[in-house]
MIDRENRO-504986 format. One record per residue: y, z, x of N, C-alpha, C in turn. Coordinates in steps of 0.001 Angstrom, whole numbers, padded with zeros to 6 digits, always signed. Layout:
# residues N
<<Y, Z, X>, <Y, Z, X>, <Y, Z, X>>,
...
END
This chain:
# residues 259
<<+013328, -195158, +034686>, <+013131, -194157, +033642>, <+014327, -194123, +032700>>,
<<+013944, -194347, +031048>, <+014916, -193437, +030587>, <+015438, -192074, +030541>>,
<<+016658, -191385, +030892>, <+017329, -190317, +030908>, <+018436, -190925, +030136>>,
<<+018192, -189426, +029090>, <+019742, -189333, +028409>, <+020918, -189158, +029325>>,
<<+021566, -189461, +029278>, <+023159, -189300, +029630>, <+024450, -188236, +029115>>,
<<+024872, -187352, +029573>, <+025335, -186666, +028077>, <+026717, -187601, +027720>>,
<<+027151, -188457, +028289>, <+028808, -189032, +028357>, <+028158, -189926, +026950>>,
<<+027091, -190631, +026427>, <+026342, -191392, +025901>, <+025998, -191092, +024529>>,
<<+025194, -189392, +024996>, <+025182, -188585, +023903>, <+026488, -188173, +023215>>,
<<+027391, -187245, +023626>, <+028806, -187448, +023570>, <+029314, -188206, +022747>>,
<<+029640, -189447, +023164>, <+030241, -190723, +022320>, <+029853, -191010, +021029>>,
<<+028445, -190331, +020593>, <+027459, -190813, +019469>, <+027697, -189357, +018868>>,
<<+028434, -188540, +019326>, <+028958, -187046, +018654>, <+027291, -186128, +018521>>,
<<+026747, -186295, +019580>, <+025565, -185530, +020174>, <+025404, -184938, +021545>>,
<<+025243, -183495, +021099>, <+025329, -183028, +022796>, <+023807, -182414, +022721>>,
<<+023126, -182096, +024206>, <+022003, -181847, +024602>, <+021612, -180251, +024559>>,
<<+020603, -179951, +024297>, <+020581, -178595, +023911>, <+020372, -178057, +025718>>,
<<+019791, -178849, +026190>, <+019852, -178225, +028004>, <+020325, -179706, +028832>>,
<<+021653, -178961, +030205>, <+021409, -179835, +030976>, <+020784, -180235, +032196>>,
<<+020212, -180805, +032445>, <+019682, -181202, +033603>, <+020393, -181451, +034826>>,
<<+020697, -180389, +035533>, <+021382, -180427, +037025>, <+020434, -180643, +037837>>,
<<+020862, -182220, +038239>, <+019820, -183248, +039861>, <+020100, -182194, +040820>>,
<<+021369, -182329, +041089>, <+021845, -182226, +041951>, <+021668, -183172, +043446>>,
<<+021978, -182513, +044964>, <+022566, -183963, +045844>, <+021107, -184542, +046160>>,
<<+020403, -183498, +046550>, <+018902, -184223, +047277>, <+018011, -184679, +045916>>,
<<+018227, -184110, +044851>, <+017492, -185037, +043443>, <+017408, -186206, +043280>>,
<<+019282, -186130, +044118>, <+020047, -187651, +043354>, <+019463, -188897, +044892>>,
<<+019687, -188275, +045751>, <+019811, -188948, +046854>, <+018636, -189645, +048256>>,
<<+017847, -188608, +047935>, <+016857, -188045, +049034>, <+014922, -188684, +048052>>,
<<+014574, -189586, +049491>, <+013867, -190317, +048295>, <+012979, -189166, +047974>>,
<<+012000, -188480, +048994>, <+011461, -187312, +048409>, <+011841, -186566, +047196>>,
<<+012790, -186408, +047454>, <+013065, -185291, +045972>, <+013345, -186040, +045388>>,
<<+013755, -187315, +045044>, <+013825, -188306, +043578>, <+012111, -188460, +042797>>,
<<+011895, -187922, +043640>, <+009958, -187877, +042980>, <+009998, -186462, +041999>>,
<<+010629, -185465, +042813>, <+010615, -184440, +042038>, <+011800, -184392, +041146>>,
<<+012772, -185124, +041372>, <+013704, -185114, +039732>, <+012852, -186363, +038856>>,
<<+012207, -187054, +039072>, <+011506, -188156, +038658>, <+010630, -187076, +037602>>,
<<+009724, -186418, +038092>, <+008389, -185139, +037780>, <+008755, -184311, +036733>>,
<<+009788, -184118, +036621>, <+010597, -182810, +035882>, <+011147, -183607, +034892>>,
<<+011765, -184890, +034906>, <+012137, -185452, +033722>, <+011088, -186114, +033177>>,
<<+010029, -186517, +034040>, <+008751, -186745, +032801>, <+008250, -185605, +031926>>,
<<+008346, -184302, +032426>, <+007537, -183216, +031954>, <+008513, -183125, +030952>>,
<<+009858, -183061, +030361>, <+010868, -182506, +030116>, <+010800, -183950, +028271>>,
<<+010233, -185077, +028578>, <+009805, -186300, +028183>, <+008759, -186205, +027089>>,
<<+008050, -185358, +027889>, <+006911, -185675, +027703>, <+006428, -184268, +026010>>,
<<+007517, -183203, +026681>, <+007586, -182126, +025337>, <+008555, -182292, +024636>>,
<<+009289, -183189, +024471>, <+010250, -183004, +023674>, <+011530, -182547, +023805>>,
<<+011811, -182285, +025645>, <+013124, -181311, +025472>, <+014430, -182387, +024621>>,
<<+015707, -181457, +023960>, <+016885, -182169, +023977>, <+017319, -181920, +025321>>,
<<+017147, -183125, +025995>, <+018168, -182972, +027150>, <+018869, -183813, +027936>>,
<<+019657, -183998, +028966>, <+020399, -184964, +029585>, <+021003, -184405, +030905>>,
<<+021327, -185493, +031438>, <+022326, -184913, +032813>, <+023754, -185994, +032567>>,
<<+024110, -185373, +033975>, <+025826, -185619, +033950>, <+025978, -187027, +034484>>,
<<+025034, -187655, +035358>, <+024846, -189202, +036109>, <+025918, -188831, +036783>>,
<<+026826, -189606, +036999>, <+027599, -190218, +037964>, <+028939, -189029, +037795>>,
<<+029270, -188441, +037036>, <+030022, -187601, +036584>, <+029553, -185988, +037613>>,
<<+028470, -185985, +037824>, <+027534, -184982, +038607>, <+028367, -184920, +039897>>,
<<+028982, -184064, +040378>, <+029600, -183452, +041505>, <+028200, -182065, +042389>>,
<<+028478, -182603, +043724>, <+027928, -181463, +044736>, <+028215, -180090, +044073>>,
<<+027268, -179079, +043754>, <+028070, -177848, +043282>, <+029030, -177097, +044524>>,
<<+028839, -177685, +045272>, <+029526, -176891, +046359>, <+028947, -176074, +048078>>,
<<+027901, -175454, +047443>, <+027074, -174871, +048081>, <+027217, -174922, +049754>>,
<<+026876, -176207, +050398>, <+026850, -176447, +051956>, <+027956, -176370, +052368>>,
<<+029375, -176908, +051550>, <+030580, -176386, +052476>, <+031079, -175126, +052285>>,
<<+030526, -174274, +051238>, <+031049, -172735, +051276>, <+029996, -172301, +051972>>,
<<+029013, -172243, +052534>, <+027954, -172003, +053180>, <+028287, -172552, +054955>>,
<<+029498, -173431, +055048>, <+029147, -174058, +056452>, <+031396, -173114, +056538>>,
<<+031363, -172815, +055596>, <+032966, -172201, +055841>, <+033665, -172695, +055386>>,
<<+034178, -173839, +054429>, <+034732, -174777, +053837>, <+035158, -174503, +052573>>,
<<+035856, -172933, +052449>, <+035984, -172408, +051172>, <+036918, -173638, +050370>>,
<<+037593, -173881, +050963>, <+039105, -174749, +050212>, <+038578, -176486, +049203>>,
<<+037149, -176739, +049921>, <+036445, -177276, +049712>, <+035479, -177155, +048577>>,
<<+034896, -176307, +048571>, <+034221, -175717, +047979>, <+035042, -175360, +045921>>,
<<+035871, -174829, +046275>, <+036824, -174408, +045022>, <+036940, -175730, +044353>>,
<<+037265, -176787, +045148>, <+037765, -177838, +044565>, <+037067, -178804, +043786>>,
<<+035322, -178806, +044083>, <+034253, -179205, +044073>, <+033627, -178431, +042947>>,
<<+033884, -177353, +043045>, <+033953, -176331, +041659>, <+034616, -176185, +040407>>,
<<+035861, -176077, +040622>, <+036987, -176601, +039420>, <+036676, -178052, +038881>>,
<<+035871, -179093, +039832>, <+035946, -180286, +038897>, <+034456, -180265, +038040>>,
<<+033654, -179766, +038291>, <+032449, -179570, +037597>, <+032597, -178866, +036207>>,
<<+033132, -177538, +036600>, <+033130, -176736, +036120>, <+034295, -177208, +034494>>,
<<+034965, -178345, +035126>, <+035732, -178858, +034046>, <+035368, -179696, +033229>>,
<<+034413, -180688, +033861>, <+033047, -181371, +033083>, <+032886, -180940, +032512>>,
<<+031693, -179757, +032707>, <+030627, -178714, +032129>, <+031208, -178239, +031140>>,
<<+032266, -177827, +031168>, <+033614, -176860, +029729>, <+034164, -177948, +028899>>,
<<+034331, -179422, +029404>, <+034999, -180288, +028339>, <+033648, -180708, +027113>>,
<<+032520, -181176, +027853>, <+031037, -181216, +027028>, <+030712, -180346, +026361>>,
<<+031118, -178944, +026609>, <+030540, -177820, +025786>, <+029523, -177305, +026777>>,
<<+029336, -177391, +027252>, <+027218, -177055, +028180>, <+027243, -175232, +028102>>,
<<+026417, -175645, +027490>, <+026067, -173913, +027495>, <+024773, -173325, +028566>>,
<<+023795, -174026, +028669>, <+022573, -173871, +029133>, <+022077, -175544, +030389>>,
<<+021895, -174716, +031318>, <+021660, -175897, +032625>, <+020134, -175239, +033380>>,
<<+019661, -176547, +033644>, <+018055, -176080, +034043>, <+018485, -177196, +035368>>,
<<+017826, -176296, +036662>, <+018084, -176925, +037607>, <+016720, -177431, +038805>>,
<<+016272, -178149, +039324>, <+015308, -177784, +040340>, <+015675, -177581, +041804>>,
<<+017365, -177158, +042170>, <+016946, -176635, +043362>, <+017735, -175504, +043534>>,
<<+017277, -174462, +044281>, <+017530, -173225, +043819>, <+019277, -172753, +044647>>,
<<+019546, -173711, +045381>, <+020713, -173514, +045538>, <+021913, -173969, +044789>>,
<<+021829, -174732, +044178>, <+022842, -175414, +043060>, <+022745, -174303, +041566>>,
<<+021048, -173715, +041502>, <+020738, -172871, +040515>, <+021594, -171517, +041136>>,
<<+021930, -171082, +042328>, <+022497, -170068, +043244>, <+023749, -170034, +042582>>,
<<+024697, -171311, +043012>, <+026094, -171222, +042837>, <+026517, -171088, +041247>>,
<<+025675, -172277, +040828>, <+025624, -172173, +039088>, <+025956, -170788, +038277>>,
<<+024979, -170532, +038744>, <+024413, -169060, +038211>, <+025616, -167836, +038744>>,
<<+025503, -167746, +040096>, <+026135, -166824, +040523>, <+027668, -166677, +041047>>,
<<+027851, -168067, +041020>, <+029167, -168092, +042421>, <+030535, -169003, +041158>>,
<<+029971, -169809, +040164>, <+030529, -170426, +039181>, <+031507, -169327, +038514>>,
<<+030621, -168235, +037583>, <+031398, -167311, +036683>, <+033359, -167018, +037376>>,
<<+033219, -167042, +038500>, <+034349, -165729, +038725>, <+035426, -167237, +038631>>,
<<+034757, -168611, +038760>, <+035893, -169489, +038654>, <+036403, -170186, +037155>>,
<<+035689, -169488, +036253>, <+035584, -169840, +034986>, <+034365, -170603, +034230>>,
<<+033436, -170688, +035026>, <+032442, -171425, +034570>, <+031054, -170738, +034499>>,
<<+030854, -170232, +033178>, <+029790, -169472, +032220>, <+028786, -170066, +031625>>,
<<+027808, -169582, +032336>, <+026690, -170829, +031610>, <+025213, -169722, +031747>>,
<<+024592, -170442, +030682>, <+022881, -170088, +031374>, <+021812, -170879, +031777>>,
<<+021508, -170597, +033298>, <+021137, -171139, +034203>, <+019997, -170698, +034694>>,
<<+019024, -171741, +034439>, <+017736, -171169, +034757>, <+016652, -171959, +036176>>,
<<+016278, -171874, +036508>, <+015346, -172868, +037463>, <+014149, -173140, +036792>>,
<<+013717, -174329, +037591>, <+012470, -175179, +036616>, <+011429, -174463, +037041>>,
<<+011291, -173450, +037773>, <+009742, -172611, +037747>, <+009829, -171340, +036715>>,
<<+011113, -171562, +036378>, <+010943, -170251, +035021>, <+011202, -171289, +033800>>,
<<+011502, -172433, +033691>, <+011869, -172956, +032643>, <+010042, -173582, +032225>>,
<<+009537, -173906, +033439>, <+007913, -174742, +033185>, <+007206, -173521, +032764>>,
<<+007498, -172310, +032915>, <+006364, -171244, +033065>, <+006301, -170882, +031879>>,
<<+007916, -170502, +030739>, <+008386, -170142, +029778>, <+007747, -171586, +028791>>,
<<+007623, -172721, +029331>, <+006582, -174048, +028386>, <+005560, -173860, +028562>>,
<<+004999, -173502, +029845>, <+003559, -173074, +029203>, <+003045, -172098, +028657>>,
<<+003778, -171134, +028863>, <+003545, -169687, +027569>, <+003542, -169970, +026315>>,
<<+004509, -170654, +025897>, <+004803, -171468, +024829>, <+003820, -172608, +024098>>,
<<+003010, -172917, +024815>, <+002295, -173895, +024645>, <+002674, -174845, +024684>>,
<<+003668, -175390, +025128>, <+004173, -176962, +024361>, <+003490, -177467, +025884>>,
<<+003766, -177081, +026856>, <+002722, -177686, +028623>, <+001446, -177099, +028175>>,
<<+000615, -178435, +027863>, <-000814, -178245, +027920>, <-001610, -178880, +029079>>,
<<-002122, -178070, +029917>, <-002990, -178752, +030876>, <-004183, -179050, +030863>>,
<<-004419, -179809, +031572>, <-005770, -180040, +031550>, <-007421, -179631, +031988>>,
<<-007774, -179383, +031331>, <-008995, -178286, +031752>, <-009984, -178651, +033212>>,
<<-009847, -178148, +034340>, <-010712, -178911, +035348>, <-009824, -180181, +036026>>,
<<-008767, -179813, +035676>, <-007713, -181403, +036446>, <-007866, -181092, +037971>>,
<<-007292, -182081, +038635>, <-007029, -182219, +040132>, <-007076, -181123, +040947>>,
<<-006661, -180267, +040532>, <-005897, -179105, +041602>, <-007167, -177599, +041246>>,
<<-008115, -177941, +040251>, <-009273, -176672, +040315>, <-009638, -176825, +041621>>,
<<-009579, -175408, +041847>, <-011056, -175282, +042923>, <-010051, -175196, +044239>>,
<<-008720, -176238, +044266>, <-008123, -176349, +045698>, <-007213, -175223, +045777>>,
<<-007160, -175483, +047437>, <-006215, -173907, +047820>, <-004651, -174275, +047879>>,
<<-003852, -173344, +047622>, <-002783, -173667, +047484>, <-001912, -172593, +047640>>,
<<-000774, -172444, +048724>, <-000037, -171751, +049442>, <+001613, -171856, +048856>>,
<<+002188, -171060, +048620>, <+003489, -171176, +047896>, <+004494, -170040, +048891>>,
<<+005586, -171826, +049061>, <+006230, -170940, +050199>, <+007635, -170529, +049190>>,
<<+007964, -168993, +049415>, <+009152, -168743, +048904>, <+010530, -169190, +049289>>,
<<+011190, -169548, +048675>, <+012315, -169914, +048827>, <+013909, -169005, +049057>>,
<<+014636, -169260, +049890>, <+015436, -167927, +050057>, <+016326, -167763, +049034>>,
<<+016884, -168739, +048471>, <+017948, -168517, +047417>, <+017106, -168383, +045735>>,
<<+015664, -168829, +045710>, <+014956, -168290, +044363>, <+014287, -166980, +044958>>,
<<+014097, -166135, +045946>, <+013442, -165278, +046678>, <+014524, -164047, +046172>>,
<<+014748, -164006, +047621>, <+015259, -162896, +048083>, <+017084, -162605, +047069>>,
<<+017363, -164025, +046746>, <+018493, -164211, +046146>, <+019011, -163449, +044635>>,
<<+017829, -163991, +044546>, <+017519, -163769, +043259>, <+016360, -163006, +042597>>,
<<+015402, -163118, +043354>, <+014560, -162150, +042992>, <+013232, -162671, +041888>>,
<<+013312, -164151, +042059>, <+012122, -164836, +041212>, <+011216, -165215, +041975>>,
<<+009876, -164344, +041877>, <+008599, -164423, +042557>, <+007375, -164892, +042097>>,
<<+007436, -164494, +040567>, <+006475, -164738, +039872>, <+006236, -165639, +039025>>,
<<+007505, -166601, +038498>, <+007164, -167553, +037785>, <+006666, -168502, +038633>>,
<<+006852, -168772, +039650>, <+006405, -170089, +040022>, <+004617, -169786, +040855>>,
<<+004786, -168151, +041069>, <+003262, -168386, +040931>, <+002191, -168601, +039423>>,
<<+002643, -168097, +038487>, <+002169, -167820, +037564>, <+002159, -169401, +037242>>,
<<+002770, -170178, +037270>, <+002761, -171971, +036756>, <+001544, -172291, +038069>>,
<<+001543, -171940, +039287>, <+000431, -172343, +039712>, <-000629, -171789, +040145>>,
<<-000851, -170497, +039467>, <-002468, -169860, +038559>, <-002661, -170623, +037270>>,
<<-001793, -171048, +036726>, <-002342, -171812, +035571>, <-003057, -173541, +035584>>,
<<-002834, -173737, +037433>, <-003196, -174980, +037613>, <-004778, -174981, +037555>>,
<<-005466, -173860, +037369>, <-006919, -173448, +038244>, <-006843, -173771, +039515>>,
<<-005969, -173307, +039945>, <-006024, -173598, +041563>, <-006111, -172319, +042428>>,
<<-006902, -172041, +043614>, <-006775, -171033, +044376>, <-005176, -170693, +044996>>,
<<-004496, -169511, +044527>, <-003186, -169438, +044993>, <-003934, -168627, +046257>>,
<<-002993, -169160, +047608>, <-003545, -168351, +048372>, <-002066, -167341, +048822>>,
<<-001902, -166096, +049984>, <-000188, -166058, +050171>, <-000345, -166451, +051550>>,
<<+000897, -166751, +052111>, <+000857, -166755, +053712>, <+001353, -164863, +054330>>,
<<+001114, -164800, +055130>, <+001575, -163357, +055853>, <+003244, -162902, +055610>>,
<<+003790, -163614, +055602>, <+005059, -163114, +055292>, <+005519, -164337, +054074>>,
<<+005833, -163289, +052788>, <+006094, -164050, +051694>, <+007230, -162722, +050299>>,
<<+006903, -163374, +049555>, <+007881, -162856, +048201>, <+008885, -162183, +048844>>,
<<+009806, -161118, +049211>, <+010478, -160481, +049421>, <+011122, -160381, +051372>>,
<<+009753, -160857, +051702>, <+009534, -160847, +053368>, <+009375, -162560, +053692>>,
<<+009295, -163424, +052932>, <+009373, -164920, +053249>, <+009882, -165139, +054613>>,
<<+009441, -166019, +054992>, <+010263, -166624, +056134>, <+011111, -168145, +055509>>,
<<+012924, -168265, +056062>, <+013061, -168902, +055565>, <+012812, -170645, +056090>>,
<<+013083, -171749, +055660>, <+012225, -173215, +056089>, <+012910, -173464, +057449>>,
<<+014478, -173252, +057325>, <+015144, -173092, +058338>, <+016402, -174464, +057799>>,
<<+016858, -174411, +056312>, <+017405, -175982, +056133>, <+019082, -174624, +055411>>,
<<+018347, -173692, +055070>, <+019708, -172943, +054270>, <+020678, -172506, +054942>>,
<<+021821, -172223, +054129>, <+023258, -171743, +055137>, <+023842, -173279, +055608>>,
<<+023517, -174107, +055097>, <+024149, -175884, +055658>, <+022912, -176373, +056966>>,
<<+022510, -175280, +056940>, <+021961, -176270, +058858>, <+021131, -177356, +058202>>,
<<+020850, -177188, +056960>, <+020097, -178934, +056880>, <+020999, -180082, +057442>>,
<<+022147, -179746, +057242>, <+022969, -181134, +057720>, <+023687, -181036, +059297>>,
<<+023173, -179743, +059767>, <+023709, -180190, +061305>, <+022598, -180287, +062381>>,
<<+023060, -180498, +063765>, <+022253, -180901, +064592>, <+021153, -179008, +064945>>,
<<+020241, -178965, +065553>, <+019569, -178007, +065288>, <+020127, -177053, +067019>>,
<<+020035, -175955, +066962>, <+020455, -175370, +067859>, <+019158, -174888, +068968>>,
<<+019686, -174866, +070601>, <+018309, -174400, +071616>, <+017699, -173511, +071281>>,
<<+016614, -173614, +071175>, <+015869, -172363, +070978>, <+014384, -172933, +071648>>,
<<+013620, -172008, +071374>, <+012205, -172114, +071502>, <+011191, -172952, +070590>>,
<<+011380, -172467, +069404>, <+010640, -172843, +068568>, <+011328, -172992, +066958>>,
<<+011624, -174689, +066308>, <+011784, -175013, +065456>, <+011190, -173940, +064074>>,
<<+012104, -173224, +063251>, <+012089, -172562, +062182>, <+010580, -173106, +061219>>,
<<+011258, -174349, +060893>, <+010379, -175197, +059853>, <+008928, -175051, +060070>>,
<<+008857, -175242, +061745>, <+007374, -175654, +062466>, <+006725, -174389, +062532>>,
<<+007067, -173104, +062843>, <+007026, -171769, +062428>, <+006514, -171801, +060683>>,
<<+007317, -171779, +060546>, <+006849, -171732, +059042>, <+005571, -172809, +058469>>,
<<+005775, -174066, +058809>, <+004736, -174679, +058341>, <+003196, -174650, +059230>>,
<<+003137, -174115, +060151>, <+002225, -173145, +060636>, <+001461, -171854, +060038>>,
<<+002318, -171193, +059113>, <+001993, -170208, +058798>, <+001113, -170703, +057674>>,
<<+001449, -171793, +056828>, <+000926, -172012, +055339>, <-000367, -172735, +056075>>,
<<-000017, -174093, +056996>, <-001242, -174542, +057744>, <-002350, -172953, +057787>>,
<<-002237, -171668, +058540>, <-003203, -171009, +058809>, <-003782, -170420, +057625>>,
<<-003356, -170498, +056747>, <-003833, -170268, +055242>, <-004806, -170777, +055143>>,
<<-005349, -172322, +055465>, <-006747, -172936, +054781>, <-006293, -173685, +053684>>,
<<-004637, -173358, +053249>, <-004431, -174131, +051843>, <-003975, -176036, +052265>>,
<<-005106, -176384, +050786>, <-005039, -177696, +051538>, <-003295, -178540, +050496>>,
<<-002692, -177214, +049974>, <-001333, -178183, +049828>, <-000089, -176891, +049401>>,
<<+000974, -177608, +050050>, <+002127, -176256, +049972>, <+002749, -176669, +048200>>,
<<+002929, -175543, +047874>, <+004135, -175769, +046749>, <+004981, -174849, +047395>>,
<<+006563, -175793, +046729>, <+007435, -175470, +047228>, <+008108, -175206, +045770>>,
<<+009529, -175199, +045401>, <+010246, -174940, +044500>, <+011757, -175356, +045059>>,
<<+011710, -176363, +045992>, <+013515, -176433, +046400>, <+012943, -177362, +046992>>,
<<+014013, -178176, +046936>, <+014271, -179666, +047682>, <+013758, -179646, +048914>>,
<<+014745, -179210, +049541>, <+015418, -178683, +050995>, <+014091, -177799, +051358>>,
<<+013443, -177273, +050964>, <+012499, -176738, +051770>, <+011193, -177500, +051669>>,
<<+011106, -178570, +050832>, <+010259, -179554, +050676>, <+010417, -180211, +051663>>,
<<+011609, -180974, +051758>, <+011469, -181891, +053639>, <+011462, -181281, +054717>>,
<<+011854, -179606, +054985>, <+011401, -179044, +056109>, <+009702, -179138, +056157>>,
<<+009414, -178283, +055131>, <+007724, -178127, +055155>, <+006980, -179446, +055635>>,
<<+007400, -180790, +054662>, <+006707, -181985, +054897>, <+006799, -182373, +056671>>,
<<+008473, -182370, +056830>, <+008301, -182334, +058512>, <+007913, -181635, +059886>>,
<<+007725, -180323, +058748>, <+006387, -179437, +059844>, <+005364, -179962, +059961>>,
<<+004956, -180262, +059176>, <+003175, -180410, +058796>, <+003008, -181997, +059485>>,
<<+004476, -182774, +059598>, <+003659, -184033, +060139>, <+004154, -183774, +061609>>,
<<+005029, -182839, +062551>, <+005217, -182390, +063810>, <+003842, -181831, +064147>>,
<<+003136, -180765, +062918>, <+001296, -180602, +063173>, <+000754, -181379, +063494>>,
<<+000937, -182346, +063147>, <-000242, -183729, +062768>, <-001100, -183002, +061622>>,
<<-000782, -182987, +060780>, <-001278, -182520, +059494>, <-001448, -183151, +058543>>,
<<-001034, -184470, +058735>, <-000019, -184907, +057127>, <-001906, -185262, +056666>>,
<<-002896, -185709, +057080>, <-004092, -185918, +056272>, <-004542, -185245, +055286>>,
<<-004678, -183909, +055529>, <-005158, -182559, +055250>, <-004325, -181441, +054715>>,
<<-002941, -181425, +054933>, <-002207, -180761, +053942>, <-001085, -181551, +053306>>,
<<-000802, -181621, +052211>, <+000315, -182192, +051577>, <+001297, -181040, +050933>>,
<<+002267, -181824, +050982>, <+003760, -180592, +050559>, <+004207, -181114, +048848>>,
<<+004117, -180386, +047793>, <+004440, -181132, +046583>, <+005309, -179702, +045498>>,
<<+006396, -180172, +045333>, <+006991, -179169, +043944>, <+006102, -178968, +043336>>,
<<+006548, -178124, +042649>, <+005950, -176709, +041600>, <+006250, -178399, +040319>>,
<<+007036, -179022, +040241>, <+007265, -179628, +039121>, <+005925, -181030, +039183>>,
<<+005765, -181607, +040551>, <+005190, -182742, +040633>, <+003857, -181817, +040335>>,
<<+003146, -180930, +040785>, <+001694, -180287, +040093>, <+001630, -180552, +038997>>,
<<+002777, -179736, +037998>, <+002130, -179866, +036763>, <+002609, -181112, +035599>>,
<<+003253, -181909, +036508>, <+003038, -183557, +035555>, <+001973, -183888, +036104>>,
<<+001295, -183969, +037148>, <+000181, -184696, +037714>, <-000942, -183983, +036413>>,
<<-000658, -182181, +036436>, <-002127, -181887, +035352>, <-001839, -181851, +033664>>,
<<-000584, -182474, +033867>, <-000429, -182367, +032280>, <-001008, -183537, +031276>>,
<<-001693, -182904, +030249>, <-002722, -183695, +028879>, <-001680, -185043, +029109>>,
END
């Protein structure tokens, strides 16, 4: 794919009116390279001015201030944050809601001021807009579809409704699971434990959870975060599910139904 670059733009004395923060599982994780893949077609496909940082793109921090690693964390911060201020960036659109977390919330007090939005309010605010036109009767009419909240776009923050409202506009049956918007259960990947070994217990978080959307009837989860995309997907195939339900971003829906 072409993606602008802003170091590119820059050099040619052009900067991007939004940036595009991958971030680590965008950049890294083949799953979610589908969904930074999805979001820069949609983003392509209307016209945004936009670009990301490539290789210049630093971890925002998140898992080692989250796993205790403040000293870490600062340092990982100050160099972004020095990027972001030498380019100018005023405005960053992100798809996972923890990088949109720190961005947004945890950045300011270190000097780094920006407006920071997530791609289920940035897609929702294009299709109000009209510039996302879908397609009348596409793929996803008629099917059921379960949207699991996310803890850091949830409860964090308090965004519930854009990302349903982008998928009522799919014609798709939104269905909820029993505990959701405010009461969610979380996938079980936040606070760092995506990257450590999982602790004794009874019963796996994820598998809990992807149970719950399984008893829905919905034959596919939207998610809105990376990280809760490969929990969900690895519930559903610990179900033996993977035939009958599929796990897909809020972003991969609506390139699949877009004109």
């Amino acid at each position: 794919m072409k993606v602008p670059v802003v170091s590119e733009l820059f050099s040619s004395g052009q900067s991007p009116e939004i940036l595009f923060w991958v971030g680590c599982a965008g950049s890294f994780d083949q799953k979610a390279q589908k969904i930074t893949k999805a979001f820069a077609t949609i983003l392509n496909k209307v016209g945004i001015n936009y670009a990301i940082l490539g290789k210049e793109e630093m971890c925002t921090g998140d898992p080692v201030r989250r796993a205790g690693n403040e000293f870490m964390f600062q340092m990982m911060a100050y160099q972004n944050i020095q990027v972001l201020n030498n380019y100018g960036i005023k405005k960053i659109v992100t798809a996972c809601p923890h990088c949109f977390n720190t961005l947004k919330n945890e950045y300011p007090a270190l000097g780094g001021i920006y407006e920071v939005i997530h791609h289920t309010v940035f897609l929702q605010q294009l299709i109000d807009d009209g510039k996302i036109r879908l397609k009348e009767g596409g793929y996803f009419k008629g099917k059921k579809i379960t949207y699991h909240d996310s803890c850091y776009l949830g409860r964090a923050n308090n965004i519930y409704e854009a990302p349903r409202k982008v998928l009522e506009s799919l014609d798709a049956e939104l269905v909820e699971m029993k505990r959701c918007r405010s009461n969610g259960l979380c996938c079980g990947a936040g606070g760092a434990q995506m990257f450590k070994e999982e602790e004794k217990g009874h019963t796996r978080i994820n598998s809990e959870r992807s149970n719950e959307a399984i008893g829905t009837g919905a034959h596919i989860i939207a998610s809105a975060c990376p990280f809760c995309n490969t929990m969900m997907t690895d519930g559903i195939k610990f179900a033996e599910k993977e035939e009958s339900v599929k796990v897909f971003d809020i972003a991969e829906l609506v390139a699949e139904s877009m004109k």
